[in-house]
N, C-alpha and C positions, 0 to 999 in steps of 0.2 A: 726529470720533471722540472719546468721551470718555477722557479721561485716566483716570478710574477702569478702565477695562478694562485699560489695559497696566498700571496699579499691580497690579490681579489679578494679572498674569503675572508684577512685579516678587515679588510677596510668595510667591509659589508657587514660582518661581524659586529665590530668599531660604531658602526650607525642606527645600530636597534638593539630595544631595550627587550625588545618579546620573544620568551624562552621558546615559542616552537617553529618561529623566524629563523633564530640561532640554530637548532636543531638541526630543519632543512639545508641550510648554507653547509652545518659540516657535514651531515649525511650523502651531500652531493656533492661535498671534497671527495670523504674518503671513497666512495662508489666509484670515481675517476681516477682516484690516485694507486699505480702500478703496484702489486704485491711486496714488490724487494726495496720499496720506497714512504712503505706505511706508518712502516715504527718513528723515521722520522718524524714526517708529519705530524702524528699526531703529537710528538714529543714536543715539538716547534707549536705547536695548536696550542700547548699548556705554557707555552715560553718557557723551554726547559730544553735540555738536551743530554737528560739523563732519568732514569725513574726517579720516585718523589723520595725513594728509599736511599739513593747514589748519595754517599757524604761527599764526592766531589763537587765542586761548586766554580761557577766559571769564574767570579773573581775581578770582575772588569769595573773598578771604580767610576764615578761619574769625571770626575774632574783627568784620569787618563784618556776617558771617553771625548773631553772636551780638545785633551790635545791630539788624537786623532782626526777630528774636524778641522782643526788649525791647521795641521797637515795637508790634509786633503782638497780644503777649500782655498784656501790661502784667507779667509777671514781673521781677524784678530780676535785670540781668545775672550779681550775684553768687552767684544761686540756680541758673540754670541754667549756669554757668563749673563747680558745684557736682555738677551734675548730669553734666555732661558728664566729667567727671575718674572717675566711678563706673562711666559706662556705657562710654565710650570712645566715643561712637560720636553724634558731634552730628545726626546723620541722626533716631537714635535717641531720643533728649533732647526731637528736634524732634517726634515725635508724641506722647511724653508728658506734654509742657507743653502742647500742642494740645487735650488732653483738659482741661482744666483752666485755659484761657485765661480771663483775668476782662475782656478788652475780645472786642467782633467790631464787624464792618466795616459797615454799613448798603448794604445793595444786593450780598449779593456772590450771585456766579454758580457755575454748575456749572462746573470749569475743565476747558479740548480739549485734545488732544495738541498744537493748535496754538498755543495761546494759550502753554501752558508752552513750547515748541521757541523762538519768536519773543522770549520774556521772556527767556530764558538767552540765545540768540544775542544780543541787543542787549545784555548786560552785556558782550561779546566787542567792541564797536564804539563803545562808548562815549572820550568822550577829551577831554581840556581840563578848564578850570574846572566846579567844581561834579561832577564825575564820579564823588566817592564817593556824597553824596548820592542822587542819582540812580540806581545802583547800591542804596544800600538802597531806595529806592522799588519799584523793578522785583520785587527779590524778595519786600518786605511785602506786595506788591499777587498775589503769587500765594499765600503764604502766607494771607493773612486769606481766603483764598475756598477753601481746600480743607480737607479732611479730617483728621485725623491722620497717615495710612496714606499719604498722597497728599503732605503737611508731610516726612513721612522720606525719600522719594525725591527730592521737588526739593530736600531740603535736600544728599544725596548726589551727586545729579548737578552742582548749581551748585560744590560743593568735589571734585570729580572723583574721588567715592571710594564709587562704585554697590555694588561690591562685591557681587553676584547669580551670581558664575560663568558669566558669557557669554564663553566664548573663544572664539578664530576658527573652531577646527575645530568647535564646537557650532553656531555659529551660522552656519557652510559646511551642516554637516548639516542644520540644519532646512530652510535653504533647497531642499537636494534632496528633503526628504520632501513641500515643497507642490506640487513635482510628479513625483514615482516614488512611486507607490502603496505604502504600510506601512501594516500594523497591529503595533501596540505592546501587548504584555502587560507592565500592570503587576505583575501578580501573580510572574511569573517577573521579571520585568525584563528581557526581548527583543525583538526586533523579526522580522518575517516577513516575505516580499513577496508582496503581492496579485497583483504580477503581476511578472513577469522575475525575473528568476536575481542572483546576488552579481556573477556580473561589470559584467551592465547596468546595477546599481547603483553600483558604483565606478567607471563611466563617466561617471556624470552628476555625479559626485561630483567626479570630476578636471574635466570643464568648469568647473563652478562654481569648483574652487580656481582653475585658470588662467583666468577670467575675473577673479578678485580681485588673483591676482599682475598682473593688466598694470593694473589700475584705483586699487589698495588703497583701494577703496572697496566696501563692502558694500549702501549705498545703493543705490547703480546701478545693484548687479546684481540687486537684487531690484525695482526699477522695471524694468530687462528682463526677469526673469522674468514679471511680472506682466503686462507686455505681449502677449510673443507665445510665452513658455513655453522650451526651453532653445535654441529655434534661434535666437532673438533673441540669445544667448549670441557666437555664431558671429562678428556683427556686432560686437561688441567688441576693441578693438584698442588697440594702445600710443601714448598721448596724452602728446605731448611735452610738458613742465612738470606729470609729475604723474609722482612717484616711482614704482618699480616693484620688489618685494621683493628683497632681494638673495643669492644664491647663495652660501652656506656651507659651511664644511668642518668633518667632522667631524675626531677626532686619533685618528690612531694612533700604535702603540708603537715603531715599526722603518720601514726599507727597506723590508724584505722585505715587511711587512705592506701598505706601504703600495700596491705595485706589486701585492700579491694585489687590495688593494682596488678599484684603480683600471686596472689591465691594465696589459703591459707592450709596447712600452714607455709610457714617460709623459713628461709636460710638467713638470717641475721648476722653480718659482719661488722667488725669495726671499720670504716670508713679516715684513713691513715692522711696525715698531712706532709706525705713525702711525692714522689715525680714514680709515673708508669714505667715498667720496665720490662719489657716481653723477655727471657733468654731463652736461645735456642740453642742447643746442644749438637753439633755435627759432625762424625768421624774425629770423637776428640777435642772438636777446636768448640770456641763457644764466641756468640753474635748477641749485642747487646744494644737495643731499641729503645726509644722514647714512643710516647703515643702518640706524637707528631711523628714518627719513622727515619730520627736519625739517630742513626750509629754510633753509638759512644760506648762502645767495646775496651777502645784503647784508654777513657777514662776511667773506665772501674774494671782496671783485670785486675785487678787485688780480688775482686769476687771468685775466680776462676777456681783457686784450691779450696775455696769455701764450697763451692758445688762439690766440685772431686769427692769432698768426702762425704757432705750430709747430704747427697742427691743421689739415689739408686737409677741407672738407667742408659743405654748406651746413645740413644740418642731423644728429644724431648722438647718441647716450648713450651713452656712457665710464662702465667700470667702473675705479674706481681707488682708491690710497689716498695720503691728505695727511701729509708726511713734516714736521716741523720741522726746521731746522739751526738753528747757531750763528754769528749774521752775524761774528764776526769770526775764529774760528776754521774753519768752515764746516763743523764733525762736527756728524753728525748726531743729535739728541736726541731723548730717550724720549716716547710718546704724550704726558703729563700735561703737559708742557713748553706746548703748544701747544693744549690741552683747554679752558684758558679761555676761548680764542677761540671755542668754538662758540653760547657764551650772551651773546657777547657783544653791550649796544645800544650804546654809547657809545665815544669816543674807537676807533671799528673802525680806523681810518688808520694812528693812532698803534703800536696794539697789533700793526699786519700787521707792523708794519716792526720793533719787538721780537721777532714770534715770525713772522720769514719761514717762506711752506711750501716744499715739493718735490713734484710732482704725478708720482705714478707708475701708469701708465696699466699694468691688466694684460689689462683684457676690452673687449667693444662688445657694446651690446644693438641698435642699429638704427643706418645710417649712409645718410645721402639717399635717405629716404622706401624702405627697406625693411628690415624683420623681421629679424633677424639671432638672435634666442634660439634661433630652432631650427636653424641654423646648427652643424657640428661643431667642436669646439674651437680642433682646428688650422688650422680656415678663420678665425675669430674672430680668432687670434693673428697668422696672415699680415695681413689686414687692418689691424688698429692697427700691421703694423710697415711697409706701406706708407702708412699717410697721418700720421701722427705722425713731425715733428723730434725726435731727443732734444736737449736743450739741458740740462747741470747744472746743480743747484738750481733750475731752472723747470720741467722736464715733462721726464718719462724712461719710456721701458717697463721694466717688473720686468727683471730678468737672468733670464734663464733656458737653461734644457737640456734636450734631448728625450736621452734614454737608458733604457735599461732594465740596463747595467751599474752593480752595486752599488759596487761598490770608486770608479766614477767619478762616480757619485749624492753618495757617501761624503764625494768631495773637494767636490763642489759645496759641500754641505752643511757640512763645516766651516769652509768661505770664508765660507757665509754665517756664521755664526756669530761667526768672527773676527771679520768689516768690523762685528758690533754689531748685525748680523738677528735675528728672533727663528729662525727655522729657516726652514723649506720648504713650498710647497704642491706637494701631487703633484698631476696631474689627466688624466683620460682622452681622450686625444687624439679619440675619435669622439662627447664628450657635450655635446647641447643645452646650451645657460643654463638650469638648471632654479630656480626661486627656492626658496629654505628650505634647510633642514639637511642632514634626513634624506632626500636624495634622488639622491647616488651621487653619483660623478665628480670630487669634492674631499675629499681629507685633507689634514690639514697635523701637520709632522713639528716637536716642539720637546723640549728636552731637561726635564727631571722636574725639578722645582725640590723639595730639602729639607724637608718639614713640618716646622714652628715648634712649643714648647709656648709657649704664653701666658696673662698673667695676666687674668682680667678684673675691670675696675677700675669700670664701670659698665654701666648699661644703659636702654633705654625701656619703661615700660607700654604693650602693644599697644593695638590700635585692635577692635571689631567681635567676630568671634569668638574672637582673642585680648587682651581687654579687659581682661581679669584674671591675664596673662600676662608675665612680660617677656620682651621680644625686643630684637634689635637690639643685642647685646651688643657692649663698648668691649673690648677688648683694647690690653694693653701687655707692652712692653719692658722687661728692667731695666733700670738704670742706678747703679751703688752700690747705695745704700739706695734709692731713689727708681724708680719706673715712668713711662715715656713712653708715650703713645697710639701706635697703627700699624696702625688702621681699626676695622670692625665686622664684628661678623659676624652672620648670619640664617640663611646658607645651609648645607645638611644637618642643621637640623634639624625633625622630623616634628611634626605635631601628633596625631599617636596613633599608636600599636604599635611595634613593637620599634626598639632605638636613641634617641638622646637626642631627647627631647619637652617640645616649649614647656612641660607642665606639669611634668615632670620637673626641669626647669633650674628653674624659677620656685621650685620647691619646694626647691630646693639652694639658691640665691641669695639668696631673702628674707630670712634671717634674719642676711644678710651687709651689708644695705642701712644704708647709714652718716644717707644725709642724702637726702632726696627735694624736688625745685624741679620740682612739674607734673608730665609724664610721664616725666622726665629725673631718674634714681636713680644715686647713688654708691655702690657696691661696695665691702666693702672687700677688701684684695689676699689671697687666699688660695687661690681653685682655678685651675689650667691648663687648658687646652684643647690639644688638639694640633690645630692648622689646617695644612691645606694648599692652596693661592692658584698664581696662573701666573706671578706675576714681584711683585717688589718695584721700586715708583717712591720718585723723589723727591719727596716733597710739603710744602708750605709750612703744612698745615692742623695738620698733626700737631704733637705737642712732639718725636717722634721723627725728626723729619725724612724721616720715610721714611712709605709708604702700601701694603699689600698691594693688589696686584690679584687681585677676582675670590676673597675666601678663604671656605673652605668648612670645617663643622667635621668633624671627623674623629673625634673620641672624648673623654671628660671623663677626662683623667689624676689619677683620685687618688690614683693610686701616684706620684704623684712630691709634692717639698714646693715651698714657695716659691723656695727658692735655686735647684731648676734652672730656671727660668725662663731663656727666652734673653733673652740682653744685645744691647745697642744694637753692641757691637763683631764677633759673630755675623751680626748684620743688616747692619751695613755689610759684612763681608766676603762672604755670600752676594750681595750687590748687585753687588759689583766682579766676581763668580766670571761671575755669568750675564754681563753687559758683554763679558767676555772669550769 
């Protein structure tokens, strides 16, 4: 298959914002794209070229990316470093020095979906002496042989920032349109069914998610569509060392709420301030996930003869989450405490034994060769509390309480809180493991943390279609005369219509920028924000000592002046407040 055909779908893709636009474009990729050439595709469709589960990662910096161009074009680094700073967007850069290249390659070829899939996967496996090199090699050699249009997408894909708006549920949908009959009106922007009703459509639409939640591969499952159409689907099943999406709760405000949510009565947990950790148990060996689905096995095999002994079961997936303590006072500490350990390659021995975990098992997805997702809750919970030793600080089940009385919800709830919980998860004693959010049977209860006003002290030039934007704003603390950092923020704001908008800010801000180094601008101290975040950590990155988690903007206070800004002694006291 030639690569120019999926850049068609890239660039068409690239030019609309409406989800069943999108849909269409890749529903009528994959319906043309060969069987033995699917998994690519759609792998390349996500700008990836591995599952989202694969800890390999291609690796390709921007600035080796730039001396690939150099190479290829005969342009000077410092013209396209130039270029790239304007457009934002080296994807971009890459097709317009393409048009304009003063060297080309002798003998080049038309380039396949496969020749680009196998060049980008092998920058992923490359390793030892000589490895940058060779790296620019791989990429010059597919740049000198393509297109402009063809230059911007591999130059996207190899720096992991396709940017085409393929989300899962877009690209779940398309999958069901290449086999449940739709016509698509562009002109309204709808869809019809040629044949069956809304329900037998959102039937086929639910196999395909739940063949993805047990796979989290997309590839796969459109090589079994492709096969034998959705009852190949059927045949799909939970493959041990290969993550499986994990089951979230949404918040609510109250008890009461919560017990509306979920029936009464309910399962009551403590709600833990450590990072998700699926383990899966296979012929032996054991596979260790994050809820984002990477692999950190090789960071906590210290866990390993901790299962061996207090874990009954030859093979298994445990739902749970990894708690830090304090090896010499043995209180338990906050997620970030033990956060660095998840990227970590080096000195892993040294680092377990600085930041020991606490493995707190709440759920089971499968245990000696069967199914257990569809399993009801309160059969899930019996089980981990028959094959699981508790042992403290090595492997414990959540605390929890089956009630539906509030006043005694109440006390649970402020024990947790006391011992240093973040609050509670409620959950409905009759519901499957459903994976994702929005899908009933988990809330979780935590108390309202204080919105901050804060100053902003700097900020970044976007990337793409916020290019000419800034984003990613620095926020700080007072301190006397002086402001400390205490994270960034991105999140609540819009990129068009009502409420604060990337160009809105940009247009406030600019004329406040002190001193600019690349995409990276100095602010000077004068507008607040009022942000509102789920907890304050401790963190080492900050000059403030401290780190918002999770903060979101909330509104641009210019009814307030610089002196109300909150203080670092504010922030420390909200820290102590939530602890308690």
């Amino acid at each position: 298959m030639k690569y120019s055909l999926l850049v068609q779908s890239y660039d068409a893709l690239d030019k609309t914002t409406k989800r069943l636009e999108k849909t269409k474009i890749l529903s009528d990729l994959i319906k043309k794209t060969p069987k033995e050439e699917v998994e690519k595709v759609i792998y390349l469709l996500q700008g990836r070229v591995f599952p989202i589960w694969d800890e390999r990662k291609i690796g390709m910096s921007s600035q080796l990316t730039v001396k690939a161009l150099v190479l290829v074009t005969g342009i000077s680094k410092k013209k396209i470093e130039e270029l790239w700073k304007k457009e934002g967007d080296l994807g971009k850069v890459s097709e317009i020095i393409m048009k304009e290249k003063t060297q080309r390659t002798l003998g080049n070829y038309e380039l396949t979906v496969k020749k680009v899939f196998e060049n980008i996967r092998a920058l992923a496996e490359l390793e030892g002496k000589g490895t940058v090199d060779k790296k620019i090699k791989l990429v010059s050699e597919l740049l000198s042989s393509s297109k402009p249009k063809e230059a911007r997408f591999i130059v996207r894909t190899i720096l992991d920032n396709l940017r085409i708006g393929v989300k899962e549920g877009i690209l779940r949908d398309a999958l069901a349109w290449t086999v449940f009959p739709i016509r698509y009106d562009p002109d309204e922007n709808k869809i019809e069914f040629k044949k069956g009703s809304r329900e037998d459509y959102n039937e086929v639409i639910g196999k395909i998610q739940h063949a993805y939640d047990l796979t989290n591969d997309f590839g796969s499952v459109a090589v079994s569509l492709k096969e034998k159409g959705l009852k190949n689907l059927e045949g799909i099943s939970i493959e041990l060392g290969k993550p499986i999406n994990s089951m979230l709760a949404i918040k609510e405000d109250g008890i009461k709420e919560a017990l509306k949510a979920v029936g009464a009565p309910a399962l009551f947990d403590y709600k833990l301030d450590g990072f998700r950790l699926q383990i899966h148990k296979f012929k032996n060996k054991y596979y260790f996930f994050t809820r984002r689905l990477e692999d950190v096995t090789k960071q906590f095999k210290e866990l390993v003869p901790i299962l061996d002994k207090y874990v009954k079961g030859k093979n298994y997936i445990l739902d749970s989450e990894l708690v830090g303590y304090d090896v010499k006072t043995g209180r338990y500490l906050p997620f970030q405490s033990i956060s660095q350990r998840i990227k970590r390659k080096h000195n892993i021995d040294k680092i377990a034994k600085e930041f020991p975990v606490e493995i707190n098992v709440f759920d089971i997805l499968y245990y000696n060769n069967k199914n257990y997702m569809n399993q009801p809750q309160k059969e899930r919970r019996k089980l981990i509390e028959k094959i699981i030793k508790n042992k403290k600080k090595k492997i414990v089940l959540t605390k929890k309480i089956i009630s539906k009385d509030i006043k005694k919800i109440k006390t649970f709830y402020n024990e947790a809180l006391k011992e240093g919980y973040e609050g509670l998860i409620a959950k409905n004693l009759h519901k499957e493991y459903s994976p994702g959010r929005k899908v009933g049977g988990w809330v979780k209860l935590k108390p309202v943390m204080e919105p901050l006003q804060l100053v902003v002290i700097g900020a970044e030039w976007g990337e793409g279609k916020r290019a000419n934007w800034l984003s990613s704003f620095i926020l700080a603390c007072k301190k006397g005369d002086s402001f400390l950092e205490i994270g960034k923020v991105g999140t609540g704001i819009k990129e068009k219509g009502e409420g604060s908008t990337f160009k809105q800010l940009t247009k406030m801000f600019k004329p406040l920028i002190e001193k600019e180094d690349g995409k990276h601008v100095i602010i000077k101290p004068k507008i607040l924000l009022d942000v509102s975040y789920e907890e304050i950590q401790r963190s080492p990155t900050y000059k403030s000592g401290y780190a918002l988690r999770f903060p979101r903007l909330n509104s641009v206070r210019n009814d307030l002046k610089l002196e109300d800004c909150d203080d670092i002694e504010r922030i420390k006291r909200l820290y102590k407040k939530q602890k308690k």
